[in-house]
C-alpha positions as CSV (number, residue, x, y, z in Angstrom):
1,X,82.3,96.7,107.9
2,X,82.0,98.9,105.0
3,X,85.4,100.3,106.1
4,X,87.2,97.3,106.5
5,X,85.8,96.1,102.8
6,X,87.3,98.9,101.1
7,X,90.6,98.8,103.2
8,X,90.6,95.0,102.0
9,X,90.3,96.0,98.8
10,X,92.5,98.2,98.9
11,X,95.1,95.6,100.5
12,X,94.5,93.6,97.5
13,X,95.5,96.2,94.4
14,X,99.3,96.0,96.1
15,X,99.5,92.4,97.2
16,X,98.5,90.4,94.0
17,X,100.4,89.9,90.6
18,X,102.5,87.2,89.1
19,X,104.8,87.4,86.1
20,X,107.5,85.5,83.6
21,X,110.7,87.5,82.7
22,X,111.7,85.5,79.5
23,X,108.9,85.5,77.6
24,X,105.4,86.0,76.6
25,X,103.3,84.3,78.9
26,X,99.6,84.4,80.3
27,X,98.9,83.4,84.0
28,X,95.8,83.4,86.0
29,X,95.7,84.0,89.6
30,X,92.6,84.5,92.3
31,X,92.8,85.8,96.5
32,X,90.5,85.2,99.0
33,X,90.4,88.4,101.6
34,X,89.0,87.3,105.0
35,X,88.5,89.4,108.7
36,X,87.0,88.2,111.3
37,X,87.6,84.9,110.1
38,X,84.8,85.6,107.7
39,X,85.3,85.8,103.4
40,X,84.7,89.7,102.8
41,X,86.4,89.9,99.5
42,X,87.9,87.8,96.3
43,X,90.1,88.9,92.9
44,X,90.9,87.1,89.9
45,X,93.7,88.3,87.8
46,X,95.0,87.6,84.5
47,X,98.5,89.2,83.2
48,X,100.2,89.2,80.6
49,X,104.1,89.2,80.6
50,X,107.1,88.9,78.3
51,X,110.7,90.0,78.5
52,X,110.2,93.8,78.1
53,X,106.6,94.8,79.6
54,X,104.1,93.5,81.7
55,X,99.8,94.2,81.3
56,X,97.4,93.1,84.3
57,X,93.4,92.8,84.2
58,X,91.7,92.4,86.9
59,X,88.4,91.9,88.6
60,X,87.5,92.4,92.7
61,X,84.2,92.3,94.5
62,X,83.1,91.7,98.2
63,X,81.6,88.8,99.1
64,X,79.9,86.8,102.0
65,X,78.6,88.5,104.7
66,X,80.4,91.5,103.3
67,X,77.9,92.1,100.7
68,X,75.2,93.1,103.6
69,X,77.1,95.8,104.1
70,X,78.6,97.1,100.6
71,X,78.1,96.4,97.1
72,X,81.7,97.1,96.5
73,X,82.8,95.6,92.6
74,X,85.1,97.0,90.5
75,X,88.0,96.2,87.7
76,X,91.8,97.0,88.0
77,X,94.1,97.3,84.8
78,X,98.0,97.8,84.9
79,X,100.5,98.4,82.5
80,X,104.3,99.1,82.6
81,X,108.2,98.0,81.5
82,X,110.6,95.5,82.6
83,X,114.0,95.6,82.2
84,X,117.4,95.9,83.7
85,X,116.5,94.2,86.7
86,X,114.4,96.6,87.2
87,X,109.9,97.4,86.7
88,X,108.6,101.3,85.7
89,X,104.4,101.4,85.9
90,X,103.2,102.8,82.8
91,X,99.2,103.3,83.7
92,X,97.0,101.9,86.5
93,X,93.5,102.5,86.3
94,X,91.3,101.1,88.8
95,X,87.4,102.0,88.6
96,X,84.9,100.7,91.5
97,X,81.3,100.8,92.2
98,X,80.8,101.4,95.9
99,X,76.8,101.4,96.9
100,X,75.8,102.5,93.6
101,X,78.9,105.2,93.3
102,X,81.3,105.3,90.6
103,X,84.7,105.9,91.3
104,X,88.0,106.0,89.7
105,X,91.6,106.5,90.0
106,X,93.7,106.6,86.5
107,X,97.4,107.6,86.5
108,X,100.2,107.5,83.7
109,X,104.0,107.2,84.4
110,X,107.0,108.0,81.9
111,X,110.5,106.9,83.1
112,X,109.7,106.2,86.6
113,X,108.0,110.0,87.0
114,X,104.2,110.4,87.7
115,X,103.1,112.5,84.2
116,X,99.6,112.8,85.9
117,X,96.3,111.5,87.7
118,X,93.2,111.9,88.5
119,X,90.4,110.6,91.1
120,X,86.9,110.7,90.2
121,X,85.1,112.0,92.8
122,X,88.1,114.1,93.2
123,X,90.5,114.0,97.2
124,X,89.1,115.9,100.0
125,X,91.6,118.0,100.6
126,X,91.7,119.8,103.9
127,X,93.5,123.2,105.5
128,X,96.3,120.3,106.8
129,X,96.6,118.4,103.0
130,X,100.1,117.6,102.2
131,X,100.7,118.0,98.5
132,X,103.6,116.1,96.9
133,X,105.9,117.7,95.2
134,X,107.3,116.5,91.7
135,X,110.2,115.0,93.4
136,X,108.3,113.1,95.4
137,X,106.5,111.6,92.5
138,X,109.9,110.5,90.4
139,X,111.1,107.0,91.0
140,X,107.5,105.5,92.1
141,X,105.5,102.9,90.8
142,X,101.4,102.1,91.2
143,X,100.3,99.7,93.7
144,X,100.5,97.0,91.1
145,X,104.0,97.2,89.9
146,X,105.5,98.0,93.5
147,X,104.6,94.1,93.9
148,X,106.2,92.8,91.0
149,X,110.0,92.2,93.2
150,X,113.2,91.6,90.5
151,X,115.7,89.8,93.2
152,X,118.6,87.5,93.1
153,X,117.4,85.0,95.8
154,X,114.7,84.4,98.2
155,X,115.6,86.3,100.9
156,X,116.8,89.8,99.0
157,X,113.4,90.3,98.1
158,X,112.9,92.5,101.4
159,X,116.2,94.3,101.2
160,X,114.5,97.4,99.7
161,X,112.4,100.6,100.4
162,X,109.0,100.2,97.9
163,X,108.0,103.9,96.8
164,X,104.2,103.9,95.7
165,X,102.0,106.2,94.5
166,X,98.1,105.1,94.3
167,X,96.6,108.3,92.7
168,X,96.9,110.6,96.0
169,X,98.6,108.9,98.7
170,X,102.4,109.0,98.2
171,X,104.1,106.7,100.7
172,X,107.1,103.9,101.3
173,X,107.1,100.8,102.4
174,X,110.5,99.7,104.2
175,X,111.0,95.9,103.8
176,X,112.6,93.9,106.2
177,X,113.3,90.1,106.2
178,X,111.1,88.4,108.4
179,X,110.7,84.5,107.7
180,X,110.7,81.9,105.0
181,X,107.6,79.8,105.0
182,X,106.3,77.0,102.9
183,X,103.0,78.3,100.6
184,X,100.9,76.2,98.3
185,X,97.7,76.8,95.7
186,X,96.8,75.7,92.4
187,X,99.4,76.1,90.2
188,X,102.3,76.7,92.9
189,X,104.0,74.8,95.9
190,X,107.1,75.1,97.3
191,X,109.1,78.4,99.7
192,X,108.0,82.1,99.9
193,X,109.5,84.6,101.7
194,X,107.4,87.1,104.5
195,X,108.5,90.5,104.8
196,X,107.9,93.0,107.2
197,X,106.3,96.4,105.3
198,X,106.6,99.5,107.2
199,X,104.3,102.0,106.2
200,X,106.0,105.4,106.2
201,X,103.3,108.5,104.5
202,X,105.4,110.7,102.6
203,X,102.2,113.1,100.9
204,X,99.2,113.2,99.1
205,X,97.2,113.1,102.6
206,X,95.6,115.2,105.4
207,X,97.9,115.8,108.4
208,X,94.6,115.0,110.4
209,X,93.6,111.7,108.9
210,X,93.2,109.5,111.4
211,X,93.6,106.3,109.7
212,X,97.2,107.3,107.9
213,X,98.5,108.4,111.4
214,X,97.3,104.8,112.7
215,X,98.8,103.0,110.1
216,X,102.0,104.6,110.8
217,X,102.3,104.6,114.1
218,X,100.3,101.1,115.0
219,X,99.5,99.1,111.6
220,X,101.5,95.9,110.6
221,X,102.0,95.1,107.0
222,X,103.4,91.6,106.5
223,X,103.7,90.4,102.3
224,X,104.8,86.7,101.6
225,X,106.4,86.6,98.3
226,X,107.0,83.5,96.1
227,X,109.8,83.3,93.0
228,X,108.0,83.0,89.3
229,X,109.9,79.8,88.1
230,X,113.7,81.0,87.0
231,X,112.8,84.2,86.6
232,X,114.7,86.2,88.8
233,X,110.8,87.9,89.3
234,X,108.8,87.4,93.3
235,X,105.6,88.3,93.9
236,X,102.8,87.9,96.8
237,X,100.7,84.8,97.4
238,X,100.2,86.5,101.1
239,X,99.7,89.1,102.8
240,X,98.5,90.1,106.9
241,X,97.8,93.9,107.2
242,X,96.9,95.2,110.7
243,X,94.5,97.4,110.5
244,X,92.6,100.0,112.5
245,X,90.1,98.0,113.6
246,X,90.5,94.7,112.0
247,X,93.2,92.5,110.8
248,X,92.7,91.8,107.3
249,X,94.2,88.4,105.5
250,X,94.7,88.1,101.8
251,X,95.9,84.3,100.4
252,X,96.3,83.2,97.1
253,X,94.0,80.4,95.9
254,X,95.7,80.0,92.6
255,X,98.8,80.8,91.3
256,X,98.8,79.2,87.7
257,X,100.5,79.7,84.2
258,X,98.9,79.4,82.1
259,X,101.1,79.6,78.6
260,X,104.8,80.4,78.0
């Protein structure tokens, strides 16, 4: 169960922002994260947005029956620019308490290029460690920006390859249109879009790790995306990840602005 809670939790950091494009505006939104058809984990975030740069806060923590298991808690904070139809991360710094351990994972970005990270306690890195090379960590974005979708329409949302970097793991995810399906929560009602994620591990992992290799060959990532007003901006309310051992379900419960 432990596992699953921090894979959840780890599902949530890139399924859950929302945004405004034109101008300075503060919304609030909050998931649920269920396996087993039990409540494991919840997240409230509040962002910050306006026509140039975007700032997220956020909170997570397990709950339910999860909590006999893991005291997982911790706070997520994201930073980065907008602009010519496209998002760069800036900083993501997301810092946990897992049983009584702290951990952290801080990383800066200039012009789309990883300047540098740390992880506190540091990777294991075995004889079989990939190590990405600076080429590799150009172009990215942190788990919270690589949700933050600029698209024409509805549907182009998936036409696109996702290139994340979460502090060690560097890895794609190749989108592909699956199915529009009607979504409502507090604060939102109307289409979203599901796409298909393929996760495809580039570096920053151990050839070994059992749990990459599973998610590569076996795991099943789908995100449902919903448009911010007339933004031109799409971003989750859903997401189903297969995962070794579980199938974990994240759904928004509000999607809300708050000011513009």
């Amino acid at each position: 169960m432990r596992r699953i809670v921090s894979a959840a939790l780890a599902v949530l950091a890139v399924t859950t922002i929302n945004a405004n494009h034109a101008r300075a505006a503060n919304y609030a939104s909050e998931y649920s994260v269920s396996a087993f058809g039990l409540r494991i984990a919840s997240t409230s975030f509040q962002s910050t947005i306006d026509g140039s740069s975007y700032t997220v806060n956020a909170t997570m923590r397990a709950r339910g029956v999860a909590r006999l298991f893991t005291t997982t808690a911790g706070t997520l904070n994201a930073s980065g620019a907008i602009g010519g139809g496209t998002v760069q991360s800036g900083k993501f710094d997301v810092r946990y308490t897992d049983n009584g351990r702290d951990k952290r994972t801080l990383i800066a970005f200039s012009g789309g290029r990883v300047t540098s990270a740390s992880n506190t306690p540091a990777v294991t890195k075995g004889d079989d460690w990939i190590e990405p090379t600076p080429a590799q960590l150009s172009g990215v974005l942190d788990p919270i920006g690589a949700m933050l979708v600029p698209a024409p329409s509805l549907r182009q949302v998936c036409a696109r390859t996702i290139s994340t970097f979460s502090g060690a793991l560097r890895a794609d995810l190749k989108m592909s249109y699956l199915r529009t399906i009607p979504f409502s929560a507090t604060g939102y009602s109307g289409d979203a879009v599901t796409c298909r994620a393929q996760f495809v591990p580039i570096a920053g992992f151990n050839r070994s790790k059992r749990e990459i290799n599973w998610m590569r060959d076996k795991g099943r990532i789908e995100i449902s995306f919903a448009p911010v007003g007339q933004t031109g901006l799409f971003a989750p309310v859903k997401a189903r990840v297969k995962i070794d051992g579980a199938t974990v379900n994240v759904t928004a419960t509000r999607f809300e602005q708050l000011t513009n």
